[in-house]
C-alpha positions in Angstrom: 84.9 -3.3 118.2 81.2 -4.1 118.9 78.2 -1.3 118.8 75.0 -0.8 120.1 73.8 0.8 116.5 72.3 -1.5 114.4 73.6 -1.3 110.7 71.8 0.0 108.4 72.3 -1.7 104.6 72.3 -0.1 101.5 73.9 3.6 100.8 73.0 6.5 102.8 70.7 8.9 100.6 73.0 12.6 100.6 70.2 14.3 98.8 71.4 18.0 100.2 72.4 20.7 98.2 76.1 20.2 98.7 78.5 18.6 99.8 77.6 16.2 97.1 78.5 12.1 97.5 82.0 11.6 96.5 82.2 9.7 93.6 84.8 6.4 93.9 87.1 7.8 91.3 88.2 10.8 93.0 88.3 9.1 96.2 90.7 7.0 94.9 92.4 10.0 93.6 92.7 11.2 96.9 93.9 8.2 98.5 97.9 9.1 97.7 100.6 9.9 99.7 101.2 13.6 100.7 104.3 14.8 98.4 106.3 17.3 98.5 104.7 20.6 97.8 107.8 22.6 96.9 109.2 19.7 94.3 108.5 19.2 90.8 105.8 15.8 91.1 103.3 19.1 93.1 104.4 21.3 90.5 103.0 19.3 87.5 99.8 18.7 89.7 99.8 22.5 90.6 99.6 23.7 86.9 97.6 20.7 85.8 94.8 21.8 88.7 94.9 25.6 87.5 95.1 25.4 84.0 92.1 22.9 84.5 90.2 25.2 86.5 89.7 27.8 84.0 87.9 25.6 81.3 85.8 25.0 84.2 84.9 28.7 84.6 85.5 29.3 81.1 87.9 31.8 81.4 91.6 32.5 79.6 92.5 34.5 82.9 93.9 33.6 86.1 91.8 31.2 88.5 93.1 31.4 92.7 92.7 28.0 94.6 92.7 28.4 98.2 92.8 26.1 101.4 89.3 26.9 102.4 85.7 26.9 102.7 83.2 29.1 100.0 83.5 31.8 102.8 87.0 31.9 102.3 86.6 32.6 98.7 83.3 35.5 99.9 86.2 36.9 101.7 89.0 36.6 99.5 86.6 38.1 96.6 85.7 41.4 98.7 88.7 41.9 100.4 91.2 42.0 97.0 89.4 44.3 95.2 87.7 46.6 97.7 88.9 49.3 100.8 86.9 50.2 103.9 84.1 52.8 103.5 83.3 51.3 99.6 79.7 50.9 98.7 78.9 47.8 97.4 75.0 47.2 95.7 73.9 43.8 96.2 70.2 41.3 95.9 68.8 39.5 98.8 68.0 36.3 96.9 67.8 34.3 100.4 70.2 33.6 103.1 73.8 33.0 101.6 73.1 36.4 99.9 72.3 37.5 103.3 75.9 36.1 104.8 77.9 37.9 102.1 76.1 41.2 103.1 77.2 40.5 106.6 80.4 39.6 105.9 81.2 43.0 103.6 79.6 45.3 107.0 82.3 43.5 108.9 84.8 44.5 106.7 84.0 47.7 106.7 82.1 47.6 103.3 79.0 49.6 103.2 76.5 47.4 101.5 73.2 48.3 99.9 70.4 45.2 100.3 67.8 45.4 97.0 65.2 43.7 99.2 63.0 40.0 97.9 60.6 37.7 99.2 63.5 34.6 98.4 61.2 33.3 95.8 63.1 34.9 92.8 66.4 35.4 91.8 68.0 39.2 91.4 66.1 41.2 89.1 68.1 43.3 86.4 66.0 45.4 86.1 66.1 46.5 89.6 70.1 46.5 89.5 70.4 49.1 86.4 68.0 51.5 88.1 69.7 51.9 91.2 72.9 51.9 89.0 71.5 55.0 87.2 70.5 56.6 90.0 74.2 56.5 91.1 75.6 59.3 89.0 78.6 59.8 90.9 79.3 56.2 90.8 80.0 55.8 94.4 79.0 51.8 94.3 82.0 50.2 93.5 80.8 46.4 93.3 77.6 44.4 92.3 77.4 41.7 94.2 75.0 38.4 93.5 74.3 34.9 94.1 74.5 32.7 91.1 72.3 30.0 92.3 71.1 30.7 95.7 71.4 27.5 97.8 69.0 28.4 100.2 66.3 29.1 97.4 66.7 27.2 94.4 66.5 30.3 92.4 68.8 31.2 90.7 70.0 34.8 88.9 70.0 35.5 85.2 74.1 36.6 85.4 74.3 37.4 81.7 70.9 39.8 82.4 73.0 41.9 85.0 75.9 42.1 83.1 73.1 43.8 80.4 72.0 45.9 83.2 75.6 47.0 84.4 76.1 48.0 81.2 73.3 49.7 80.3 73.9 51.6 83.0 77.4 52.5 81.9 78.4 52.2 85.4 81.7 51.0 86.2 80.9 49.0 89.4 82.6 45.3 89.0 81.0 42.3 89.0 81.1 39.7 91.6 79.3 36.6 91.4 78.9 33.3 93.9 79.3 30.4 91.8 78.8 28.0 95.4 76.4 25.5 93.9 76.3 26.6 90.4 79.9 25.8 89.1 79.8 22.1 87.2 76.1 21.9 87.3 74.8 25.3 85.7 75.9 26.8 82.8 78.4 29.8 83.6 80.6 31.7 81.6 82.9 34.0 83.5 84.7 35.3 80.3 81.8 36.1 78.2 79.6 37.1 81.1 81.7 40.1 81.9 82.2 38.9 85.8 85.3 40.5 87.4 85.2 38.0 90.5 84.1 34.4 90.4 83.6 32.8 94.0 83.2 28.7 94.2 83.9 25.9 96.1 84.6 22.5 95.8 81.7 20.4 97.3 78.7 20.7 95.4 79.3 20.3 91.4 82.7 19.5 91.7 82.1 16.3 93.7 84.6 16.9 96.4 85.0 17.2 99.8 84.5 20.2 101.4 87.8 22.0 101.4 88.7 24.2 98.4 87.6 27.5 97.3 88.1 29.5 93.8 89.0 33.2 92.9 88.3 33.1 89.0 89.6 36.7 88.0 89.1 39.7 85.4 91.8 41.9 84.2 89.6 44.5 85.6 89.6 43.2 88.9 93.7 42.6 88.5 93.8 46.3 88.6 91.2 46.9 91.1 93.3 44.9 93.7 96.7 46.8 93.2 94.2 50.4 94.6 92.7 48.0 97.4 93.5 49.3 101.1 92.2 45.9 102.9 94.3 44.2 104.7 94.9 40.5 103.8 97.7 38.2 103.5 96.0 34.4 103.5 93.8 35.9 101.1 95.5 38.2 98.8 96.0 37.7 95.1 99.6 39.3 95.0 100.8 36.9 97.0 99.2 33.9 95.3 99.7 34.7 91.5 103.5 34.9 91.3 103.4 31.4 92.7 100.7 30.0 91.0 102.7 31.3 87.5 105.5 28.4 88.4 102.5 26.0 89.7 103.0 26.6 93.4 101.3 28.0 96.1 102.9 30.6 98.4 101.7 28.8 102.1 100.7 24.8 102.0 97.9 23.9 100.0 95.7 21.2 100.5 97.6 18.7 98.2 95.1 15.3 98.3 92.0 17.7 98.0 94.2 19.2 94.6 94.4 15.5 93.8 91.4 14.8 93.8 90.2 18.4 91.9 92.2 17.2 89.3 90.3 13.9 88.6 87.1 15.7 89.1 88.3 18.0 86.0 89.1 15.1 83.8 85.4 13.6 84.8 83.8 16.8 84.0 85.5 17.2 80.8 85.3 13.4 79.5 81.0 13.6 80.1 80.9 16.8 78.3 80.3 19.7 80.2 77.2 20.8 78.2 76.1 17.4 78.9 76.8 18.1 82.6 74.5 20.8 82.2 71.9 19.0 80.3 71.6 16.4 83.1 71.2 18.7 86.0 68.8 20.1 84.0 66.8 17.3 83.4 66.9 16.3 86.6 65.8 19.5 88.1 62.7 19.0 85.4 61.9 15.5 87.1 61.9 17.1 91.1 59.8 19.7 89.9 56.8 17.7 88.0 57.7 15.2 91.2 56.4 18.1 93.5 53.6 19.3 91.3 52.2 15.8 91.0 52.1 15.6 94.7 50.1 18.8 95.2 52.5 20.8 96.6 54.8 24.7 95.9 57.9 24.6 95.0 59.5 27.9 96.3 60.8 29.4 93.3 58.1 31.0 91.6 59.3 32.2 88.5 60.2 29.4 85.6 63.1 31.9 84.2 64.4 31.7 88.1 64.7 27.8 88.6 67.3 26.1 89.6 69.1 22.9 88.1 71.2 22.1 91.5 68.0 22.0 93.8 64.6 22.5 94.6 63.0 24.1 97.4 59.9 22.4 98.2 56.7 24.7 100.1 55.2 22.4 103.1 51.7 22.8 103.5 50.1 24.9 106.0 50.7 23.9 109.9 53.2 21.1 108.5 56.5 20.9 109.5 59.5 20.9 107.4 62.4 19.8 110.2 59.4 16.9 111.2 59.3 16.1 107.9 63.0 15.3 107.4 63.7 13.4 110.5 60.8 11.3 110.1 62.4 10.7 106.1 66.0 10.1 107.4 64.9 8.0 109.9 63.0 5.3 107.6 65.1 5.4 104.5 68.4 6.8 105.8 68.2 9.6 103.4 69.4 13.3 104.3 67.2 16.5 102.7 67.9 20.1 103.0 67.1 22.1 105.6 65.1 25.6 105.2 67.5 28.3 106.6 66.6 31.4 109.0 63.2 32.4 106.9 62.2 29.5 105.4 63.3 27.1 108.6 60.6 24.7 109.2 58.7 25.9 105.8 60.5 24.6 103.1 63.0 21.1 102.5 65.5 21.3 99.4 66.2 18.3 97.6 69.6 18.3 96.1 70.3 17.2 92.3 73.6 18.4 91.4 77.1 16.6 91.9 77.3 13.4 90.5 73.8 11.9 89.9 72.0 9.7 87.3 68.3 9.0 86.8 68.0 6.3 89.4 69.6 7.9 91.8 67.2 11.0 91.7 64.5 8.4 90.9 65.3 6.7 94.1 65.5 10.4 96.5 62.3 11.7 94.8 60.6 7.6 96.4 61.8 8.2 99.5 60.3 12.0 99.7 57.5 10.1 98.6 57.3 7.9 101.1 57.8 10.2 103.8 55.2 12.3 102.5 53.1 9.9 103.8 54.7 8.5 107.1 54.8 12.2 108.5 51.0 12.7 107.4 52.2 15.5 104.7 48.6 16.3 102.8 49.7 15.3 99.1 48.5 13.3 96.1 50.3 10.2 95.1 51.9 9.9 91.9 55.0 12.1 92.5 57.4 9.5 91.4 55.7 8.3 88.0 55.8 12.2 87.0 59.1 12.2 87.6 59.8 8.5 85.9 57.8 9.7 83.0 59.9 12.6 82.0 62.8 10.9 82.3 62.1 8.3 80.2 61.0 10.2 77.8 63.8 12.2 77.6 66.4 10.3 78.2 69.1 10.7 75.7 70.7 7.6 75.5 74.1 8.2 76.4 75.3 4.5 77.2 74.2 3.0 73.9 75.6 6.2 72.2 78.5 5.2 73.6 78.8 1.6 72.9 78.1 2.2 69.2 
């Protein structure tokens, strides 16, 4: 079959905040024969995926793994635990924030928007007051973006869990994990969050496909008083199910294949070494867009993200030029800026399954189309970023070997 395209060598560049590259291992994972998924072979994988999934959100309570998208999982979080009419309180830390909010007006929520400029993540201390100011405790749910993937800011969870409580308010606690899970520390258990919303293509290295429910007891009970319909989505139907390692409709079996490589990958790095890598990575993109003279969006340090970073274009230079012109020399995909920030900001993904070469290699090509798109910017970007990371580089390999 011949083509007019000419080829282009090397690997493509996927340097957007999710999906993430799939890593060889779990495509090989994936690459199985569809079984059964009422027989015993899918019920070994069926506990093996959910037991996994809750040392992943570190959590001793149930985890729900559905057929769908993170908006599934937005849905499934609001609708189990809420009824028509409730108020929910929630931040606008950019535009996924922004889609939740939408999504809880047409289900009949009543959401409250703290209003931000999208350059910080939700502020605590802005969350208790309106919590105290709610004496009859008509808010029902708190509702905020982990890492906002519009942004690269993320919100101090622990903090609002501080807040909530200082507010003695009995609200629950529901928190986007989207881009966050696998590359940012998060502790559902010890964080106090009653509903845990992920998906499966950004730190979990998969396709697009899955999404997560990690659960409280707290928001067990809140679902048995909840007066939203829902039948794909609802917990009461999963859980007895999911007790015997089934699912109560057909699951996505190769995806759950492949989720449980990725668990084993996670766990045989180290997962505070996951962390520690993003992090350091992050650390390299930032001093990367500092060398070169330029904002990244985020403005508070206590607010940055280790999954990406949102990157300021000068004034009367475009974003959405800049990225074509970048994919079109060195075949290398960035981030768009969404609804407010389009054409003002590119995000350059770090999470998912990257080492320092690979980053080194995104941050050359931003570089480099820095200047082919006539960008205003000093050079020296990438040695920043080179710099750092070989100065802290912990050694892992040899570590290893010995």
């Amino acid at each position: 079959m011949s083509s007019n395209a000419a080829r282009v060598a090397g690997r493509h560049f996927l340097q957007i905040p999710g999906p993430t590259p799939v890593p060889d291992r779990i495509l090989r994972a994936m690459d199985m024969p569809t079984i059964d998924h009422r027989g015993p072979e899918f019920q070994k994988l069926g506990r093996r995926v959910l037991d996994g999934m809750k040392t992943i959100f570190k959590t001793a309570n149930p985890v729900i793994i559905y057929p769908a998208s993170g908006t599934g999982a937005w849905e499934a979080a609001l609708v189990n635990v809420l009824s028509p009419g409730d108020k929910v309180l929630m931040f606008e830390t950019g535009h996924f924030a922004t889609l939740w909010k939408n999504m809880a007006i047409k289900l009949g929520l009543v959401p409250e928007f703290i209003a931000s400029d999208w350059r910080i993540g939700a502020d605590a201390a802005q969350i208790e007051a309106r919590l105290l100011e709610d004496k009859n405790h008509e808010i029902k749910a708190v509702c905020v973006v982990h890492n906002e993937t519009s942004t690269g800011c993320i919100s101090r969870i622990d903090e609002v869990r501080k807040a909530i409580d200082a507010a003695g308010h009995p609200a629950l606690y529901l928190v986007d994990t989207i881009s966050s899970l696998a590359s940012i520390d998060y502790r559902h258990d010890e964080w106090g969050v009653d509903v845990t919303v992920s998906g499966s293509q950004k730190g979990l290295m998969l396709p697009p496909g899955l999404s997560f429910n990690a659960l409280s007891p707290k928001a067990l009970a809140a679902a048995k008083a909840s007066k939203s319909p829902k039948l794909f989505w609802s917990w009461e139907e999963m859980l007895p199910h999911n007790e015997r390692g089934f699912f109560p409709y057909t699951p996505g079996t190769n995806l759950l294949y492949g989720l449980a490589e990725a668990i084993d990958m996670l766990h045989e790095e180290g997962l505070e070494n996951v962390f520690a890598r993003h992090d350091r990575h992050a650390e390299a993109t930032r001093r990367a867009v500092r060398a070169w003279g330029l904002e990244v969006l985020c403005r508070e340090p206590k607010y940055y993200s280790s999954s990406l970073t949102a990157v300021l274009m000068p004034e009367g230079h475009d974003a959405d030029g800049f990225r074509e012109k970048t994919l079109a020399h060195f075949d290398m995909s960035l981030g768009t800026g969404l609804t407010k920030l389009a054409g003002k900001v590119f995000r350059i993904g770090h999470l998912g399954d990257t080492n320092d070469l690979t980053i080194l290699g995104a941050l050359s090509g931003v570089e480099m189309g820095l200047s082919i798109a006539g960008v205003p910017h000093r050079k020296g970007g990438v040695q920043a970023a080179l710099d750092y990371l070989a100065e802290s580089a912990a050694s892992p390999l040899r570590a290893a070997a010995e």
